[in-house]
PDB file of N, CA, C and O in Angstrom:
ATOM      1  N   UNK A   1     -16.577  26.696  -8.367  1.00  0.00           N
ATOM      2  CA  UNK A   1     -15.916  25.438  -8.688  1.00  0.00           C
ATOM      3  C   UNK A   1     -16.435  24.968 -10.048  1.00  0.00           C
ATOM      4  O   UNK A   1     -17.646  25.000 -10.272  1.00  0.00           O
ATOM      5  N   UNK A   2     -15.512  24.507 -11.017  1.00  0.00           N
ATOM      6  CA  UNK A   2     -16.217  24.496 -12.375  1.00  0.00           C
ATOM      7  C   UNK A   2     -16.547  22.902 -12.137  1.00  0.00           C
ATOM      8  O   UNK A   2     -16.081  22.109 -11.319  1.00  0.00           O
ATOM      9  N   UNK A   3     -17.146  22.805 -12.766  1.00  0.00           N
ATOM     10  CA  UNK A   3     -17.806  21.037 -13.161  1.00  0.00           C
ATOM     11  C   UNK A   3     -16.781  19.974 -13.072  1.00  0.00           C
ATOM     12  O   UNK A   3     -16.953  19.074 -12.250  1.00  0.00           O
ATOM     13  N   UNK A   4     -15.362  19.985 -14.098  1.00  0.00           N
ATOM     14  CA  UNK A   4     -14.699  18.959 -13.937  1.00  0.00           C
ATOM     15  C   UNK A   4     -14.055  19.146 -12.363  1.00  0.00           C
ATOM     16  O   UNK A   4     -13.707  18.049 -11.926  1.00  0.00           O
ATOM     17  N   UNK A   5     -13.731  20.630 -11.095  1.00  0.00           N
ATOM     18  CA  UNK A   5     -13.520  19.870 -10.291  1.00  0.00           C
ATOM     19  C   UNK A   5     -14.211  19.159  -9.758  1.00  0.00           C
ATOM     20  O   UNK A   5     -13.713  18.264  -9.075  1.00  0.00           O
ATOM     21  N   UNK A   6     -15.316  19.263  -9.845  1.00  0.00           N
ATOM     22  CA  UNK A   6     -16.500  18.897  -8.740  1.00  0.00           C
ATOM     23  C   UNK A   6     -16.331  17.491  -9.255  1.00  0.00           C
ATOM     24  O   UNK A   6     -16.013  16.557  -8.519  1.00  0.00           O
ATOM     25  N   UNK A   7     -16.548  17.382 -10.512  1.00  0.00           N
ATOM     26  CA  UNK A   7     -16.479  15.425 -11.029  1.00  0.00           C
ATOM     27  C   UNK A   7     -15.264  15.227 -10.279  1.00  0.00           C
ATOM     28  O   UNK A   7     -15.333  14.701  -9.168  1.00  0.00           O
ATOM     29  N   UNK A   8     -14.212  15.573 -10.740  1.00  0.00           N
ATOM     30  CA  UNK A   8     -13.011  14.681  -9.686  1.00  0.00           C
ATOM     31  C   UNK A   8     -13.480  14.605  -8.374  1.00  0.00           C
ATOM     32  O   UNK A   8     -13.860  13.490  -8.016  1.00  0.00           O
ATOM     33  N   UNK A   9     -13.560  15.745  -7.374  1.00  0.00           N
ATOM     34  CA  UNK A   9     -13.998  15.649  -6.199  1.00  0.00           C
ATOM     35  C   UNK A   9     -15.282  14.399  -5.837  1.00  0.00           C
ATOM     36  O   UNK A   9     -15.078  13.437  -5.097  1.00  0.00           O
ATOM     37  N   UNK A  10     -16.272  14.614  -6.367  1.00  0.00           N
ATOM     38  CA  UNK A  10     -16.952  13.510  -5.828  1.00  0.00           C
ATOM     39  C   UNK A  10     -16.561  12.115  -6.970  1.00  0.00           C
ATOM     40  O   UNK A  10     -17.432  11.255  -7.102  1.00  0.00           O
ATOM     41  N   UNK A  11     -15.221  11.968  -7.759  1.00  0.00           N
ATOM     42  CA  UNK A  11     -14.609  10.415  -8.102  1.00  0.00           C
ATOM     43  C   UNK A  11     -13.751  10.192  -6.719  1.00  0.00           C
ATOM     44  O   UNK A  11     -13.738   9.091  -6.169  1.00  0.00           O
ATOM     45  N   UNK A  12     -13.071  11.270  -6.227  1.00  0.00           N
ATOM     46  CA  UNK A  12     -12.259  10.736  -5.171  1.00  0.00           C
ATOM     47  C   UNK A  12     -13.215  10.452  -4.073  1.00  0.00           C
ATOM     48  O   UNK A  12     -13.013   9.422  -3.429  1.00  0.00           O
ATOM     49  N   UNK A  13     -14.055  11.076  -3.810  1.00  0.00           N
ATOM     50  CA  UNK A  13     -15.051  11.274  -2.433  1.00  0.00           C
ATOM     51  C   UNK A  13     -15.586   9.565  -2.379  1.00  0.00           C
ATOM     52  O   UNK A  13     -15.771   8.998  -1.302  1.00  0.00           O
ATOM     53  N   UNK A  14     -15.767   8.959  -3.570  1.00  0.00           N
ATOM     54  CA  UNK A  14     -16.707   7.739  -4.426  1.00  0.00           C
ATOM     55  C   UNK A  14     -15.181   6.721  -3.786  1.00  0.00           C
ATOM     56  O   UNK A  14     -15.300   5.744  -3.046  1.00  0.00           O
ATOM     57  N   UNK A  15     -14.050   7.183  -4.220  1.00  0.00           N
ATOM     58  CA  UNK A  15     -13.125   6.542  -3.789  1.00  0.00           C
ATOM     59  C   UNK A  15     -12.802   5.974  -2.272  1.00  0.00           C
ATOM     60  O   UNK A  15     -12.468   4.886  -1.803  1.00  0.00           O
ATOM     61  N   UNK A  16     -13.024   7.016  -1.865  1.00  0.00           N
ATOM     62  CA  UNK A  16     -12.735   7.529  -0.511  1.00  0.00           C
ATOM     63  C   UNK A  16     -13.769   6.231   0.316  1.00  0.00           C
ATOM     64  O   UNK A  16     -13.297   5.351   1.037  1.00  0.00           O
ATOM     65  N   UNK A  17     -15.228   6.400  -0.009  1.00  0.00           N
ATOM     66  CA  UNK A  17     -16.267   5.360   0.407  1.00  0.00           C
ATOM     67  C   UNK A  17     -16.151   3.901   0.485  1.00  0.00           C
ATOM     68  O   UNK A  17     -16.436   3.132   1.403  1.00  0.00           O
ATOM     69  N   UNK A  18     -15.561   3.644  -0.941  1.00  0.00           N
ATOM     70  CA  UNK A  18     -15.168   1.929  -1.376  1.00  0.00           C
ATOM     71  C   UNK A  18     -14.040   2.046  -0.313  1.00  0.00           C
ATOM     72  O   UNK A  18     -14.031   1.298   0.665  1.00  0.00           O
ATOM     73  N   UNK A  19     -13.108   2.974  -0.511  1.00  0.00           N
ATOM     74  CA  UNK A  19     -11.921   1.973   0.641  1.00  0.00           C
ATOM     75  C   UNK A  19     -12.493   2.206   2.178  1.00  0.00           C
ATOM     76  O   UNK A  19     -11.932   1.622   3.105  1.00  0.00           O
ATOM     77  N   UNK A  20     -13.679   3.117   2.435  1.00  0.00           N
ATOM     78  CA  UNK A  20     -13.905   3.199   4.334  1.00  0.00           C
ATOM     79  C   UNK A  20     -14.921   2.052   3.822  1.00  0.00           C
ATOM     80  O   UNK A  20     -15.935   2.368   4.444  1.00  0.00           O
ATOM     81  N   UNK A  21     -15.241   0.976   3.107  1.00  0.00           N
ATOM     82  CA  UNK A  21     -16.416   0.113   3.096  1.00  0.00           C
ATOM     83  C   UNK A  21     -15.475  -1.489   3.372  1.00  0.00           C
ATOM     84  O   UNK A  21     -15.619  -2.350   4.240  1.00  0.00           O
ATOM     85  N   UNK A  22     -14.249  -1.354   1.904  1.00  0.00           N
ATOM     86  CA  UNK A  22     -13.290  -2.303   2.302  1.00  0.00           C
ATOM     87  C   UNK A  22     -12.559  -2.515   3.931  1.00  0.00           C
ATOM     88  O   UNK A  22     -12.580  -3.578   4.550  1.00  0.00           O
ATOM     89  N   UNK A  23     -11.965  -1.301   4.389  1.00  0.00           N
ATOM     90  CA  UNK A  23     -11.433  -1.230   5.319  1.00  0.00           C
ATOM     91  C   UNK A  23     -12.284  -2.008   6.937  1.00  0.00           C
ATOM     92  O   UNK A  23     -11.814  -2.777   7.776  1.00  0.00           O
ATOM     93  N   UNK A  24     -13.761  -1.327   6.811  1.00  0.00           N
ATOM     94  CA  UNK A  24     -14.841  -2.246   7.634  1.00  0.00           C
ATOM     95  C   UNK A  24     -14.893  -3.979   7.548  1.00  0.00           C
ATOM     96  O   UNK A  24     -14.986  -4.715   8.531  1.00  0.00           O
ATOM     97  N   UNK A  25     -14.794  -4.503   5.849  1.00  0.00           N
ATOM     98  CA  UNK A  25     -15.154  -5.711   5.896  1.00  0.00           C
ATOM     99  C   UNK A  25     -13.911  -6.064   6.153  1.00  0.00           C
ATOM    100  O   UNK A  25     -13.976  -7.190   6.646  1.00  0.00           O
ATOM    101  N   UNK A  26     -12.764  -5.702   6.085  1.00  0.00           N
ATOM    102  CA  UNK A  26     -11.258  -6.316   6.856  1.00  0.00           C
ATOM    103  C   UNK A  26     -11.676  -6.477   7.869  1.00  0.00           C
ATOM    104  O   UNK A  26     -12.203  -7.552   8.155  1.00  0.00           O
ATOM    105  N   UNK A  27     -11.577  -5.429   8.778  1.00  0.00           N
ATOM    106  CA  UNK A  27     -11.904  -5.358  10.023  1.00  0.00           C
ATOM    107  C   UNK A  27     -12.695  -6.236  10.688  1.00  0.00           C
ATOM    108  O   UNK A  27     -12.487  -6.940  11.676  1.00  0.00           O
ATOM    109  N   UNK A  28     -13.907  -6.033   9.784  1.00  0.00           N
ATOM    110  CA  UNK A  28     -15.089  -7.662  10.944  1.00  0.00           C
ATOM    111  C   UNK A  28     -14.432  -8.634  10.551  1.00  0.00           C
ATOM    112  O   UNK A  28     -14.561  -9.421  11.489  1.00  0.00           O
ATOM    113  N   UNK A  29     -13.409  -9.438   9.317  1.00  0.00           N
ATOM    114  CA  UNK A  29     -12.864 -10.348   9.219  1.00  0.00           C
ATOM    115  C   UNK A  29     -11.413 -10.504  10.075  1.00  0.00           C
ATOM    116  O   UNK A  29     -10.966 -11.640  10.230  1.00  0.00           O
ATOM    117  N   UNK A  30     -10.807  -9.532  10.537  1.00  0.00           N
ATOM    118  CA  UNK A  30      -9.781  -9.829  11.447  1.00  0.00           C
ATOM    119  C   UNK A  30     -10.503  -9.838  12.524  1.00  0.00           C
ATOM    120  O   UNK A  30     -10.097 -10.812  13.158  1.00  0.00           O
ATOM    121  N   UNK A  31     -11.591  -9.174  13.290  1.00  0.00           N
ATOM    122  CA  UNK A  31     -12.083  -9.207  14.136  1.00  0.00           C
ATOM    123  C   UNK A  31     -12.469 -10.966  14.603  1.00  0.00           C
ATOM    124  O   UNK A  31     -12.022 -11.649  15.524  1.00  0.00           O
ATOM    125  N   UNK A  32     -13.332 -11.237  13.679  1.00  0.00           N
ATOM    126  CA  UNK A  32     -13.672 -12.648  13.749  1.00  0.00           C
ATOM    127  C   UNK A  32     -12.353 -13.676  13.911  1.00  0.00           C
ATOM    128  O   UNK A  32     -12.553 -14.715  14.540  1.00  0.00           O
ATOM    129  N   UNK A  33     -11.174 -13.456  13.432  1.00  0.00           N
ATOM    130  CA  UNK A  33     -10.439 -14.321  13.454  1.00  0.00           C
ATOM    131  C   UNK A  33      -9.718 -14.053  14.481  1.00  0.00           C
ATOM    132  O   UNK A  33      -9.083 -14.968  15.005  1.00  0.00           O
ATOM    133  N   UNK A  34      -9.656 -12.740  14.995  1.00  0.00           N
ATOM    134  CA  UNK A  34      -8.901 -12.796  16.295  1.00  0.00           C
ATOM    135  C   UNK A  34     -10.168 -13.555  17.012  1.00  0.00           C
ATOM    136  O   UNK A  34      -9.595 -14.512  17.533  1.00  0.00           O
ATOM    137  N   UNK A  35     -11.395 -13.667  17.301  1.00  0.00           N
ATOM    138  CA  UNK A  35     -12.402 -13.901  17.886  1.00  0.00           C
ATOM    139  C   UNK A  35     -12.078 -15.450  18.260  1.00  0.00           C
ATOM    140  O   UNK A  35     -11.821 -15.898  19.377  1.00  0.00           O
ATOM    141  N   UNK A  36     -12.163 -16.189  16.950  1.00  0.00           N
ATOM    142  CA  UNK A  36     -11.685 -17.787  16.872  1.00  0.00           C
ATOM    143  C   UNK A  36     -10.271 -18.390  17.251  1.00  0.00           C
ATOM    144  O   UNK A  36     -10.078 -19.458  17.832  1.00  0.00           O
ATOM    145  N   UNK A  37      -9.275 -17.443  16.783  1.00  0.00           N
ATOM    146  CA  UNK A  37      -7.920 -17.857  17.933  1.00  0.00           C
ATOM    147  C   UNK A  37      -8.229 -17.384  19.306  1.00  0.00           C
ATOM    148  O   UNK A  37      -7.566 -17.614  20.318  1.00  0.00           O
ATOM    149  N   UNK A  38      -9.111 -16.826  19.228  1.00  0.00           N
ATOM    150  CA  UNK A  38      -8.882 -16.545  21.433  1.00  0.00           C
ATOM    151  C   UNK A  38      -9.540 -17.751  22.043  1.00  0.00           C
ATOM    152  O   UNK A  38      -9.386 -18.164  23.193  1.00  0.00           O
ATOM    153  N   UNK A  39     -10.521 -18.398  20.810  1.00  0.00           N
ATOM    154  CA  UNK A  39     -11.241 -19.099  21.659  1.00  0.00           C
ATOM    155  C   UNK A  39     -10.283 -20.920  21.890  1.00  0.00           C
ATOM    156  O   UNK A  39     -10.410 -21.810  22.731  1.00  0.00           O
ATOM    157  N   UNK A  40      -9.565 -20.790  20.913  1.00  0.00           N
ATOM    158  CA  UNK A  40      -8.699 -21.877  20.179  1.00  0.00           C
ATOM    159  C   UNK A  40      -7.518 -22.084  21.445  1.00  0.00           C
ATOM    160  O   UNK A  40      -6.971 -22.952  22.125  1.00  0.00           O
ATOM    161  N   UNK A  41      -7.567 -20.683  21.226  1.00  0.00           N
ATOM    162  CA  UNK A  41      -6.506 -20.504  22.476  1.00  0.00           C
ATOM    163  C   UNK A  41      -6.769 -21.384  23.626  1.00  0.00           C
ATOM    164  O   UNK A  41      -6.375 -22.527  23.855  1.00  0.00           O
ATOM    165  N   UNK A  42      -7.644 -20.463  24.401  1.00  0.00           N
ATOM    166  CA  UNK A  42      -8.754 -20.875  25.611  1.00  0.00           C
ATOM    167  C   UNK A  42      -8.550 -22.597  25.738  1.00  0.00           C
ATOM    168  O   UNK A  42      -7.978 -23.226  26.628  1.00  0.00           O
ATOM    169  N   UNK A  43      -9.167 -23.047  24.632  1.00  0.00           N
ATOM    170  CA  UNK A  43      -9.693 -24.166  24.626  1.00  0.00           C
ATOM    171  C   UNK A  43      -7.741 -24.983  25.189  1.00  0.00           C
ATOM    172  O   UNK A  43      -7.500 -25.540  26.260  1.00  0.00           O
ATOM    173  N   UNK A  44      -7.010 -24.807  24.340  1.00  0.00           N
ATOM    174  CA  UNK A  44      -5.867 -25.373  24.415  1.00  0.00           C
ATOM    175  C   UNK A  44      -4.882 -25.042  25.605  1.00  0.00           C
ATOM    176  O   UNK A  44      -3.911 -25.696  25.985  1.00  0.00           O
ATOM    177  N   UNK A  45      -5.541 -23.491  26.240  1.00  0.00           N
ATOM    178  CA  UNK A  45      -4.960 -23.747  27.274  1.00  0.00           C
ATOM    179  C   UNK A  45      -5.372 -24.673  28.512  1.00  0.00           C
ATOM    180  O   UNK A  45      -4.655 -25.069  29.432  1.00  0.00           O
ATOM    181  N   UNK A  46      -7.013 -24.955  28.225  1.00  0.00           N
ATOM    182  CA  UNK A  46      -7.569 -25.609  28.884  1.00  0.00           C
ATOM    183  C   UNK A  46      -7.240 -27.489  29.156  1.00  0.00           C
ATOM    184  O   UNK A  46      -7.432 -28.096  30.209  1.00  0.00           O
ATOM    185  N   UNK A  47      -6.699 -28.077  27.818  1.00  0.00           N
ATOM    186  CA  UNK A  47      -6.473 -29.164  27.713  1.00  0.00           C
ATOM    187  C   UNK A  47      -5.056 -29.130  28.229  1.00  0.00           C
ATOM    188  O   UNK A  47      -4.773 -30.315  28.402  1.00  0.00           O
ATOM    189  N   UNK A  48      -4.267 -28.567  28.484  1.00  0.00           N
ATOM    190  CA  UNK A  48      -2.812 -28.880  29.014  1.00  0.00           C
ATOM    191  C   UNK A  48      -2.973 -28.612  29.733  1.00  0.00           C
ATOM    192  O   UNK A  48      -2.011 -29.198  30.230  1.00  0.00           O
ATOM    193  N   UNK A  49      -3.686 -27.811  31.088  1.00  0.00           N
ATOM    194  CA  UNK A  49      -4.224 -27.884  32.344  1.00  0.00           C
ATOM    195  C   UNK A  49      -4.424 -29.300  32.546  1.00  0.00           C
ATOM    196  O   UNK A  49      -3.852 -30.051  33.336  1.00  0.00           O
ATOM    197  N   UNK A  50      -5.584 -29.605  31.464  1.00  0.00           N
ATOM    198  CA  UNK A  50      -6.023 -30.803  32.274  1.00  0.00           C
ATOM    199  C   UNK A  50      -4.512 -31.939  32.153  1.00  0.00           C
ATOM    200  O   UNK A  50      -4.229 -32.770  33.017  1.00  0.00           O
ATOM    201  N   UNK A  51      -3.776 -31.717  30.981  1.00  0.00           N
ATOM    202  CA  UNK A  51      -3.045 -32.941  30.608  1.00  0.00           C
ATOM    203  C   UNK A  51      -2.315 -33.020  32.083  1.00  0.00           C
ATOM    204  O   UNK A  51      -2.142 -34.035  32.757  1.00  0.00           O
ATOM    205  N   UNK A  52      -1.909 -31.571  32.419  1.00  0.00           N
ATOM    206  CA  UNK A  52      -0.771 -31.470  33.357  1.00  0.00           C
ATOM    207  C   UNK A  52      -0.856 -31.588  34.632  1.00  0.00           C
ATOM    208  O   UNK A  52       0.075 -31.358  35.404  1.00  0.00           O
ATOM    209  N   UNK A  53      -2.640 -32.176  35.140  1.00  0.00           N
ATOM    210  CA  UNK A  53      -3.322 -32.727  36.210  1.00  0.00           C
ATOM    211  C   UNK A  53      -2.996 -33.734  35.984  1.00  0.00           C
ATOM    212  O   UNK A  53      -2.223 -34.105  36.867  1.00  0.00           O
ATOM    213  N   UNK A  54      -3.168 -34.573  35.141  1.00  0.00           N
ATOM    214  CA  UNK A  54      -2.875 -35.875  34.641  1.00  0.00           C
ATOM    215  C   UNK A  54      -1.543 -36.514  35.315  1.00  0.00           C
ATOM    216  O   UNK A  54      -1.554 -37.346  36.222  1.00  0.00           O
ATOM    217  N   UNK A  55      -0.575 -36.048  34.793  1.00  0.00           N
ATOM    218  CA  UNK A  55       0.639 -35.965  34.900  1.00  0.00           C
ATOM    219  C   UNK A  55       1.004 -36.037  35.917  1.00  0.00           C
ATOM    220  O   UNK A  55       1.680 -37.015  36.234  1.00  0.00           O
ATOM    221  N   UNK A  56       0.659 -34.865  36.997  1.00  0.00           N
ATOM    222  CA  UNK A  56       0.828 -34.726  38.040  1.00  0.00           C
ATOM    223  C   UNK A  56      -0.021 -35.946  38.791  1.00  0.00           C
ATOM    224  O   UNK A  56       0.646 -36.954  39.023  1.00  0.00           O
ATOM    225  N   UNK A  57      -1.028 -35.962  39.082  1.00  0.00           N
ATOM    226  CA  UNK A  57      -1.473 -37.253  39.505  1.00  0.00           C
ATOM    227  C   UNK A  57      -0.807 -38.670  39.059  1.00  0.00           C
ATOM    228  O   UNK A  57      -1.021 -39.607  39.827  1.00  0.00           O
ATOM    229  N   UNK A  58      -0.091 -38.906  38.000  1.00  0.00           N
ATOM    230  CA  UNK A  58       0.513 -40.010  37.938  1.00  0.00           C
ATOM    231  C   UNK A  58       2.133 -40.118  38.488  1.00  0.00           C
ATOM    232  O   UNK A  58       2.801 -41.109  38.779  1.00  0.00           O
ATOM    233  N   UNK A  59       2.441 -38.767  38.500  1.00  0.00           N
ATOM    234  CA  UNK A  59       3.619 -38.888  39.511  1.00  0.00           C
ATOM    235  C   UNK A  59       3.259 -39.292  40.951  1.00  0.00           C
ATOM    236  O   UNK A  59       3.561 -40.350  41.503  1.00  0.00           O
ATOM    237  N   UNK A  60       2.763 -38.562  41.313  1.00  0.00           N
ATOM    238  CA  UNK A  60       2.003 -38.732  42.848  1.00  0.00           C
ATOM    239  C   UNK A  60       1.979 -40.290  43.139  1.00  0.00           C
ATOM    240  O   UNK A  60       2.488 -40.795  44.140  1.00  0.00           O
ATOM    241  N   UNK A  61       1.239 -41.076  42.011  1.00  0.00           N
ATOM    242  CA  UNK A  61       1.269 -42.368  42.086  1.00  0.00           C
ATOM    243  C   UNK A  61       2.011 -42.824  42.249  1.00  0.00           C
ATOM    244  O   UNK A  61       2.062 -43.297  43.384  1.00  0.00           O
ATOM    245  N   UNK A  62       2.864 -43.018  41.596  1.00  0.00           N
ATOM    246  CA  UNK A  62       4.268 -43.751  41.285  1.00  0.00           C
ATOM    247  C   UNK A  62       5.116 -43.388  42.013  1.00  0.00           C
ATOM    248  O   UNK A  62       6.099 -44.129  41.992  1.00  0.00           O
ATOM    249  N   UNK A  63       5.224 -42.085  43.040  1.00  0.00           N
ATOM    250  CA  UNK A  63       5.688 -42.015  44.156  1.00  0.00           C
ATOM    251  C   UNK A  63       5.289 -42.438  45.316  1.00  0.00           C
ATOM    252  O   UNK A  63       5.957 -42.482  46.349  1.00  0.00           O
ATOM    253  N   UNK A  64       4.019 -42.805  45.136  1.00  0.00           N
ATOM    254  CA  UNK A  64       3.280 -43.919  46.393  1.00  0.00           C
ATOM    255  C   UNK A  64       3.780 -44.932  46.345  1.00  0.00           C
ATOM    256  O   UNK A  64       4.359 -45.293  47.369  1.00  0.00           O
ATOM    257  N   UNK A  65       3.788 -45.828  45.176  1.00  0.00           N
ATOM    258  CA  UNK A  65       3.894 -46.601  44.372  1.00  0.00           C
ATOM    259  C   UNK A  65       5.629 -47.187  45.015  1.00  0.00           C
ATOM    260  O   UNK A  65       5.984 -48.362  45.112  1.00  0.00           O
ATOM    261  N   UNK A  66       6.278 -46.207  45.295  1.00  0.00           N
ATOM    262  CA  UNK A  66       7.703 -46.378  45.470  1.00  0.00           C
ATOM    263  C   UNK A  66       8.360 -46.342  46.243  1.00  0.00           C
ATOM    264  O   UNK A  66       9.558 -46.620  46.304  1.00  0.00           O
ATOM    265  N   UNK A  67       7.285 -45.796  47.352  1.00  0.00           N
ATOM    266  CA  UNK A  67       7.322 -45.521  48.704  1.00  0.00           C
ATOM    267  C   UNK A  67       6.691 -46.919  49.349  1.00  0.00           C
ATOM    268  O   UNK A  67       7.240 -47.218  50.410  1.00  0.00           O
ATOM    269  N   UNK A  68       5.942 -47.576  49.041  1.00  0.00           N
ATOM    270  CA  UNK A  68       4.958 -48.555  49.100  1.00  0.00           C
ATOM    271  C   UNK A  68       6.139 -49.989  49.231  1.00  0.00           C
ATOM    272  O   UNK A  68       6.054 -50.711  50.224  1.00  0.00           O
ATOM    273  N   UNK A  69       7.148 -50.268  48.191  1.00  0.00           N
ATOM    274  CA  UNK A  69       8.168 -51.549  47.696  1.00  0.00           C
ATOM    275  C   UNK A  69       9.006 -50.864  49.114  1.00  0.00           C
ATOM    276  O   UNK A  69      10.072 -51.348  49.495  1.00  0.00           O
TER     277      UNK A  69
END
């Protein structure tokens, strides 16, 4: 193998590294952000649970409430 392939070969090989280095720091950054919408999620599915206890308990009422007159 004469010299200039070998220089190309290890410019692409050099290439090759930066994008498997980029491709990692994507990765932990989508990782993380899927991480924070799941939790976003969670959380919001959690508050319309509660809203929809709410809700439900104030119907309940107001059907006492109507049953009661």
């Amino acid at each position: 193998m004469e010299d200039a392939d070998l220089h190309a070969l290890i410019a692409k090989f050099d290439l090759l590294l930066q994008r498997l280095e980029q491709l990692k720091a994507e990765n932990r950054l989508l990782r993380s952000h899927e991480r924070a919408w799941r939790e976003e999620r969670a959380h919001l599915i959690e508050k319309n649970e509660l809203a929809r206890h709410k809700v439900e308990a104030m119907i309940l009422r107001l059907k006492a409430l109507e049953q009661d007159s």
